[in-house]
N, C-alpha and C positions, 0 to 999 in steps of 0.2 A: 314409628314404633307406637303402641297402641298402649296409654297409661293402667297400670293395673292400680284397681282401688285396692287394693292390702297394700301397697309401699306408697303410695302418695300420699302426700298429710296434708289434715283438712287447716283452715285458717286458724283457728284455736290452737294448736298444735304449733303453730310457728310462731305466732303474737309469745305462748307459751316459752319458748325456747329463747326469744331474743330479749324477754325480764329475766331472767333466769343469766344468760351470758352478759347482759349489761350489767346483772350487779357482780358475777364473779369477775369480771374485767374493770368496774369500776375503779381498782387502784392505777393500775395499768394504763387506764386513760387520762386519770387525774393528770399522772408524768407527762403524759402522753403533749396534754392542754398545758403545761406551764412551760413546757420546753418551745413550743408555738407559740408561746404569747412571751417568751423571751426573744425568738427570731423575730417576730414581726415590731418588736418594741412597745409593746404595748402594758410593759412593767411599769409602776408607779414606784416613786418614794414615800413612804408614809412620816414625812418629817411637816411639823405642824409650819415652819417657817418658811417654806417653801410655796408657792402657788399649787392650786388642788391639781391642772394640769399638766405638772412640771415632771422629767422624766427623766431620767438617768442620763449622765452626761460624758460617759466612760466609753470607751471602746467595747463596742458587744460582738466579746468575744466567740460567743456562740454562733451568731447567723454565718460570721467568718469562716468560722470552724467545718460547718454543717455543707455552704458553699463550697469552699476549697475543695475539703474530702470527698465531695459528689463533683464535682468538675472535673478530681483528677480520675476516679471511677470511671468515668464513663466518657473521657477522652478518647480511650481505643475500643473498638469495639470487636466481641469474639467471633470464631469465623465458626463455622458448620462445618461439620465432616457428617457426609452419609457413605458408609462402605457398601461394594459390591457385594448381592449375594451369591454370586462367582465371581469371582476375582480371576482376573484372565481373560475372559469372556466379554467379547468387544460390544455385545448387547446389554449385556449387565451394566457392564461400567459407564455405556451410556445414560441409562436409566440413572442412575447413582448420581451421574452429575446433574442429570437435569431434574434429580429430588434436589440437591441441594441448589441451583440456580431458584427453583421455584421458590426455596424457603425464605432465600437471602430475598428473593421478589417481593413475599409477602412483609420482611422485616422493612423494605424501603418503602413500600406504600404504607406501612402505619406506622411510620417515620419513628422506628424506632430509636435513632438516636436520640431524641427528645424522652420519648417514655424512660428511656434509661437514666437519661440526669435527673427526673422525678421521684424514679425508684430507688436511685441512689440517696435523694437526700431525704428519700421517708427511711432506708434504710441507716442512714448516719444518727439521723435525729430521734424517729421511733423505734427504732432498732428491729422494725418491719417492713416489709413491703407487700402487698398484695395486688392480683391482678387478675381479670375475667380476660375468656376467650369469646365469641358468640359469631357463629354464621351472619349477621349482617352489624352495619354500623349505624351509631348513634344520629351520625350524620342524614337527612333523608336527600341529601343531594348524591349520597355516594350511594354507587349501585354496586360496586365491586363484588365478584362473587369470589370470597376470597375469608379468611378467618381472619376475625378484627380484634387487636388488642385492645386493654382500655384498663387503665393506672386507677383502682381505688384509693380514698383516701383509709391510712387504717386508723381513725379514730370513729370512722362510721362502720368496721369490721368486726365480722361478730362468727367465729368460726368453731367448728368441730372442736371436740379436743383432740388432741392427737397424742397415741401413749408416748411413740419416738419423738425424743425433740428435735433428732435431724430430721422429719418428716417434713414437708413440703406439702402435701395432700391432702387435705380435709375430707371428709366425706360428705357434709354440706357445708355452707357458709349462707350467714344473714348479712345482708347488708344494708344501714338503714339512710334515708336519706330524707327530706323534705319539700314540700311541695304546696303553694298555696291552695286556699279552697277554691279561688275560681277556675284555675286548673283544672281540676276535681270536676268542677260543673260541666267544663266544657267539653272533658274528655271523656269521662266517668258519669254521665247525669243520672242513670239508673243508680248506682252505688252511692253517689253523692246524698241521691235523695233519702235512702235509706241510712247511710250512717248519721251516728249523734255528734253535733255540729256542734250543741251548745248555743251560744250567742257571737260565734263566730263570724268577721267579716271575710270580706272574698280574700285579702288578704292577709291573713292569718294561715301560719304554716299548720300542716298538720303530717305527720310520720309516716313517710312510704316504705315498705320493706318486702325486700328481694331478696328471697330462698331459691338457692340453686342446689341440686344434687346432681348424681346421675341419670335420674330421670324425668324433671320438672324443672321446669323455671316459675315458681310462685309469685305473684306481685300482691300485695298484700297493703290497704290504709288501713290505720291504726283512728281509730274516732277521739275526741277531745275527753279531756278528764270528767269525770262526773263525780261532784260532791255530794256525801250522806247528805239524804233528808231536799237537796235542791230538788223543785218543782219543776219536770219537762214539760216543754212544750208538743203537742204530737205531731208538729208541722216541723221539729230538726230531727228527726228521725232516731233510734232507739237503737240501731247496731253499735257495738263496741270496734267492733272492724268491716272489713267487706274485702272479699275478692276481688282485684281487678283483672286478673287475668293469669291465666294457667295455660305456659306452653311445652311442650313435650318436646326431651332433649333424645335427636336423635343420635347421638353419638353414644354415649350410652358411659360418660365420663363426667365426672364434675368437672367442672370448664374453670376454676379456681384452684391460682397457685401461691401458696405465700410463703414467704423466705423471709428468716428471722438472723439477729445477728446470734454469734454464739456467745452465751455468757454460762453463769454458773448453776443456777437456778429458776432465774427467771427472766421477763424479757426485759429488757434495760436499753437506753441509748446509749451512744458513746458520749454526751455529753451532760448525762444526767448528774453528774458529779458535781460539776459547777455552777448549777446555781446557787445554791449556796453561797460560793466563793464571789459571785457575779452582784447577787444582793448588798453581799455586803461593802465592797467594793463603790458600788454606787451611793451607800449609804456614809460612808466615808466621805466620800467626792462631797455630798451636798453636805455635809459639816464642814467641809474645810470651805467652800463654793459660800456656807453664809456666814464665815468670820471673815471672809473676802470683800464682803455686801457691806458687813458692819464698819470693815474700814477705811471703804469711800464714804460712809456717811457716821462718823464716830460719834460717840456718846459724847454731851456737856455736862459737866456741873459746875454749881456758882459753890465757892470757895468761901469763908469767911477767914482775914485773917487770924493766925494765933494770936491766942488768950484776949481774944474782941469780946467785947461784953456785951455785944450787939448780935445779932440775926443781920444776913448779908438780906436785899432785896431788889427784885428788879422792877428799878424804875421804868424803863423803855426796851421793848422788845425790838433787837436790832432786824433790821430788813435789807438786804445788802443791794435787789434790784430797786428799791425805792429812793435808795440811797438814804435811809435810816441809821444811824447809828443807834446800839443799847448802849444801854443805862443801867451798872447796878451801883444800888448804895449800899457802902460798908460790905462789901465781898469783891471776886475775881472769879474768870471762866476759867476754869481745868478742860481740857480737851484728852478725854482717855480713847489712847486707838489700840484695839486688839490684833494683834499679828499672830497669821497660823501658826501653830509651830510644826517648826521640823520634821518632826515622825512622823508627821499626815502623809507628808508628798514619801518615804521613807516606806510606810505602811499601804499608799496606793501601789507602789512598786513592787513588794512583795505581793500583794493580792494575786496584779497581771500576771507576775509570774508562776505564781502557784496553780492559777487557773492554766496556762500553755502547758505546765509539765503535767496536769491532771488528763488535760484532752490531747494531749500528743502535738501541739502545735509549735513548732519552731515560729522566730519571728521570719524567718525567708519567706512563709507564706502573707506578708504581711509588705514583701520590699521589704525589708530589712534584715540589718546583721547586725550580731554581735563585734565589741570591740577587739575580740581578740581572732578575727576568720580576715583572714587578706587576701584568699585567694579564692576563685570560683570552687574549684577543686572541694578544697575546704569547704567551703557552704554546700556544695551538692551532696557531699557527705553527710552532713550535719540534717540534711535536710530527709536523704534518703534513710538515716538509722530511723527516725521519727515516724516517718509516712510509709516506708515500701513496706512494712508487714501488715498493716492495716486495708490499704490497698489490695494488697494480694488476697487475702481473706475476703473480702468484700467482690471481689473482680470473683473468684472461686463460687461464693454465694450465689452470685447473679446468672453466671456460668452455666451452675445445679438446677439454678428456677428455670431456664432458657429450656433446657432439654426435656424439660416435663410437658414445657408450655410449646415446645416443638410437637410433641406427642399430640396433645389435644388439639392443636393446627390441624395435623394430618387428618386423625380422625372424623372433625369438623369438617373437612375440605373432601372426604372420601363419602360422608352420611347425606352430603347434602347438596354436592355438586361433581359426584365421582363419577357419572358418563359426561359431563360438559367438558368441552373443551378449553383449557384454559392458557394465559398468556406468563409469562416469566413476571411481565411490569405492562402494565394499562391505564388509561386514564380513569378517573373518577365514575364516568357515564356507564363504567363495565362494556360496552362492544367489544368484540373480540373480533381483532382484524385480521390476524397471521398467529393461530392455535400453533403453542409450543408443545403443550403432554395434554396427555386425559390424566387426572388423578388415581383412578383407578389402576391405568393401567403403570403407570411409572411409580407408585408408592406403592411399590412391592412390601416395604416395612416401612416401623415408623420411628423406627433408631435411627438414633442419630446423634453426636457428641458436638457438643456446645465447649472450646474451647477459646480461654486467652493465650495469645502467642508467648505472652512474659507477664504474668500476674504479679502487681506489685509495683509496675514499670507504666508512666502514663506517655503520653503522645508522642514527648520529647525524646524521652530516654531510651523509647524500645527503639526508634529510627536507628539511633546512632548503635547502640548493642547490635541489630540486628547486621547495619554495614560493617563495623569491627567483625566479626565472626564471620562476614563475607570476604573478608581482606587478608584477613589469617587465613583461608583454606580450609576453616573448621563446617561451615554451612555450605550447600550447594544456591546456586540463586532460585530453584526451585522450591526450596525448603525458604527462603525469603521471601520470595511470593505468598508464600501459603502462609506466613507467620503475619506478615505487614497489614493491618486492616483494612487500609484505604485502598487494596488490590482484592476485586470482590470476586473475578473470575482468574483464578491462577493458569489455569491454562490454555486462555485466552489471554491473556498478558503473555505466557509463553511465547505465543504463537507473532504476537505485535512484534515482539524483542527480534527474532530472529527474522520476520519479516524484513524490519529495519537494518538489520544486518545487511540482510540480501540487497536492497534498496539502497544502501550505501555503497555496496562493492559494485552496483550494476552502475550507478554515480560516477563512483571512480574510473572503471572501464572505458566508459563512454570520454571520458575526459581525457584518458590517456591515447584512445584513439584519436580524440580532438588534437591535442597536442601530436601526437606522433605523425598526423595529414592522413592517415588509412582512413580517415573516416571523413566523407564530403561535407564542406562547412552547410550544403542546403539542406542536409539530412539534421544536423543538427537545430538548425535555423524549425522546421519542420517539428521537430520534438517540441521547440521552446513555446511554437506558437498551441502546438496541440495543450499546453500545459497551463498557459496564460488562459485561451479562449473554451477552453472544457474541464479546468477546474478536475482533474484527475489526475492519478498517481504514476511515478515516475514509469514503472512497469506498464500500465496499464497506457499510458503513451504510447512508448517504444515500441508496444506488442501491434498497437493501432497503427501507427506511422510503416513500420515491419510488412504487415498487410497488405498497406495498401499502396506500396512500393511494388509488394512480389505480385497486385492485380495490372500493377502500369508495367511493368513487365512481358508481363504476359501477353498485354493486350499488341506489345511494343513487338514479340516473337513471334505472334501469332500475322501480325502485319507483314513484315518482311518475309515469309515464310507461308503461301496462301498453300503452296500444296503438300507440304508438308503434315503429319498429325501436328494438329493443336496442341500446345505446353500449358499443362496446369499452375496455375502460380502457386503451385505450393514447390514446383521444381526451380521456379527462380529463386536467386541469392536475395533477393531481397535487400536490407541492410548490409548485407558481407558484400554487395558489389563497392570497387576500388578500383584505382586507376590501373592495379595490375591484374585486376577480374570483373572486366566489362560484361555487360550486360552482351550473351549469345545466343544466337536464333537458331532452330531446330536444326537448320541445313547448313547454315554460315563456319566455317573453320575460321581455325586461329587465326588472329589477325598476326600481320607482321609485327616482327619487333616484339611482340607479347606473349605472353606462357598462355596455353590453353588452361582451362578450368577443368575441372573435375569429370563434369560430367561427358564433356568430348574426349577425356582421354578415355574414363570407362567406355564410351563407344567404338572408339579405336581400337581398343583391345578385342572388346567381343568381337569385331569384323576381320581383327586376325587371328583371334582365335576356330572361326566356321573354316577360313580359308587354308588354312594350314594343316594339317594332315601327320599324323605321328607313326612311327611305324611298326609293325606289327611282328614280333620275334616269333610267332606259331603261323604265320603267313609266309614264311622265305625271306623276312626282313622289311618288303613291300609296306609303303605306307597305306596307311589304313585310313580313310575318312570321315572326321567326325560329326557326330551327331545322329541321331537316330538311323537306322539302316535297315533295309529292308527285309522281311522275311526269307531264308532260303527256301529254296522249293522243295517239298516231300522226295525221299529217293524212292524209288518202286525193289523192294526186292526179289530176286530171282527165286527160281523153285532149284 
């Protein structure tokens, strides 16, 4: 697609837009950066008695928190559904699965179960998540022609506004990031040389920023600050920015999808609440942590006795490794030791707790229980009133992102590689050794619904619901298949299940003619070896052994029997010969003592049926002989 200059915006224009959203976003980040710098623990105490590097010594309760609720998120993962556009239609429905095989392809090469616990715990913590789509990957070893995810972080996001706030869709997004200057040199030397450096060394960061809409991908350096009145040099160049690069988005969609949690007004984490609670907490702790300090090393004073008319003084200062004793004259040592009190340990307690009912955390997620839960039962309770609404909301959220982010896959995958032929799953190199679809012609649409089988429910829990509702007769196994995450092609798992069925009963058969003697112990001997020495499946044995039984056969009728027609081995019994249905040769009748087999009795029939004659009640009774008969002769009539 070919950029029209009336909608592309020039560098000014985007440098423009991303001061402008950093400072309306600047509250939003602030949260953003103390909730990240509570997870990583890099909170301080500001208590003067303490070492300057000393750090909170409390359970932190937030990274917990942040962890858990993105683990349990994104434990199961949602499946695809593409519907037929006939339904009925054994071409349609084809096409339908193999849209959704391809999609499920693309989510395992960009391994998205990973991306999803990322996006889970940006969505717990920032109450964001954001994410680009783009015709190739970051990676330059991957060649994959394929649409490639890739997890922003949202404290570097800098988006549209959007009126909806259930909207998902921006109409552009900035995204900013950094990059040293030798970078710059090595990649960028034209641009490098022209923006203002300052007195910048190679490494020293300086601001990348990435504009995407629906028809540009902008790459944009931002130059070093410049103070009034400072003296430039004309050798670090005089641009405030530089273009690095402008590429043309053929899909003709912003390729940015971001999902927010729901709140009231504005965007919030789930755990924004307690820090607060988490401050102070820690602030606690190291008050009570230094009257602890104080009372391994208590205070002295020298005493004078009452109504002494004298000042106490110390003679010799005692030394206990030197084995010195002190010395005071006219006084005594008091030894005052400070002991915490009470309400400390009293008032940590209450804190923890005010902090789990604030963010929704039971201590189960912690191993632990309360004294009054004795039973699993009870805790699974206790645990799911806390977590299964939060979860479901969250699992829903990610759900809604998925189907957007489906949308711009296809698009991406039909603009830019829609006559190639592509594979379900491939390696890295991209060769394409055994082409499943063309894009084009199998992404008839690019709907598609993004669902959790039980939202609310993580790995554990949907297993066993889903078996229950299998065992009651409420679910079909069909509908388990489709719901279970870890079953990625339902009807190919179908088709395994009732394989094995079959596999099992042909098992058993074989076994009950072993046991019953109808079946010759070398036939069997014969399976066991095809099975050991070729490493193939029970059928696929028997079918092999079956074979090549009815070719020794054959070759076995064809020998005793030179003038007879030749017997095809497909007319030998093959495995159904038994001691009471030998192997018989074209000409050979029934042996003595033995019952004929099938196909010498059908011949016997037909050779009494040519010979035998029925009779004719429009003849005089005379029998009539069968089988084709000859034409009567024309009669001649008279005049």
């Amino acid at each position: 697609m070919a950029l029209s200059l009336d909608n592309t915006k020039a560098g000014e224009q985007i440098v423009t837009l991303y001061q402008d959203r950093r400072m309306h976003r600047a509250g939003i980040f602030n949260r953003m950066d103390e909730v990240r710098r509570h997870y990583n623990g890099d909170v301080m105490v500001p208590l003067p008695e303490l070492d300057d590097m000393e750090k909170p010594a409390i359970p932190n309760l937030i990274a917990q928190g942040i962890d858990q609720f993105a683990m349990r998120v994104a434990s199961t993962m949602p499946d695809i559904a593409y519907p037929a556009l006939r339904p009925g239609i054994q071409s349609s429905e084809t096409k339908a699965r193999d849209r959704r095989l391809a999609n499920v392809g693309w989510w395992d090469m960009n391994k998205m179960g990973t991306k999803v616990r990322r996006r889970s715990r940006h969505l717990t913590a920032y109450g964001m998540t954001a994410v680009t789509l783009s015709p190739v990957s970051l990676d330059p070893n991957d060649k994959r022609e394929i649409p490639h995810w890739r997890v922003r972080n949202p404290l570097s996001t800098y988006p549209s506004q959007m009126i909806d706030p259930d909207s998902m869709e921006p109409t552009d997004c900035i995204f900013a990031d950094v990059r040293p200057l030798g970078w710059l040199k090595d990649n960028y030397p034209k641009q490098a040389s022209v923006l203002y450096t300052g007195k910048a060394k190679n490494t020293d960061m300086f601001t990348i920023l990435e504009y995407l809409d629906e028809i540009e991908t902008v790459i944009i350096v931002v130059g070093a600050k410049r103070n009034i009145g400072e003296h430039h040099d004309p050798g670090q160049g005089v641009a405030s920015h530089q273009i690095l690069d402008r590429i043309p988005n053929r899909s003709e969609v912003c390729p940015v999808v971001i999902a927010g949690r729901i709140t009231l007004d504005r965007l919030q984490g789930q755990f924004d609440q307690m820090l607060g609670m988490y401050q102070r907490e820690a602030k606690l702790d190291a008050l009570n942590t230094i009257a602890v300090f104080r009372n391994v090393f208590p205070d002295e004073w020298i005493v004078s006795p009452a109504n002494s008319p004298t000042s106490p003084r110390v003679v010799q200062e005692a030394d206990g490794k030197q084995g010195i004793r002190g010395i005071i004259d006219k006084g005594q040592v008091q030894v005052v030791h400070i002991t915490p009190g009470p309400e400390s340990q009293t008032a940590l307690d209450r804190l923890e707790r005010a902090q789990r009912l604030t963010a929704g955390m039971p201590a189960e997620m912690g191993g632990e229980s309360g004294s009054n839960i004795r039973t699993a039962r009870r805790g699974a309770s206790v645990l799911s009133s806390a977590i299964d609404m939060p979860l479901q909301e969250y699992q829903e959220i990610i759900g809604n992102s998925m189907e957007l982010e489906n949308q711009r896959a296809v698009k991406i995958m039909k603009a830019y590689y829609g006559e190639k032929p592509s594979m379900f799953f491939f390696g890295s190199d991209g060769k394409i050794s055994r082409p499943d679809y063309t894009p084009n012609e199998t992404f008839e649409t690019d709907m598609s619904y993004v669902k959790y089988s039980m939202a609310g429910s993580d790995a554990n829990g949907m297993v066993v619901q889903v078996g229950q509702m299998v065992g009651l007769g409420a679910m079909s196994k069909q509908t388990a298949m489709e719901m279970l995450p870890q079953i990625e092609d339902p009807i190919r798992e179908r088709d395994q299940v009732e394989l094995e069925g079959l596999r099992q009963a042909l098992l058993a058969g074989l076994e009950q003619q072993a046991s019953a003697g109808t079946l010759d112990p070398s036939i069997i001997a014969r399976i066991a070896l095809a099975k050991a020495e070729r490493h193939v499946s029970l059928e696929d044995a028997v079918a092999k052994i079956h074979k090549e039984m009815q070719e020794e056969q054959a070759e076995q009728a064809n020998t005793q029997a030179q003038a007879q027609p030749q017997a095809s081995p497909e007319m030998q019994p093959g495995m159904a010969q038994s001691p009471d249905n030998p192997v018989q040769g074209p000409s050979a009748g029934p042996q003595a003592g033995a019952q004929p087999n099938l196909q010498d009795m059908l011949a016997q029939l037909h050779t009494q049926s040519e010979a035998s004659q029925v009779p004719n009640p429009m003849a005089g009774g005379q029998p009539v002989p069968q089988g084709p008969q000859p034409a009567p002769a024309p009669q001649q009539l008279g005049v």
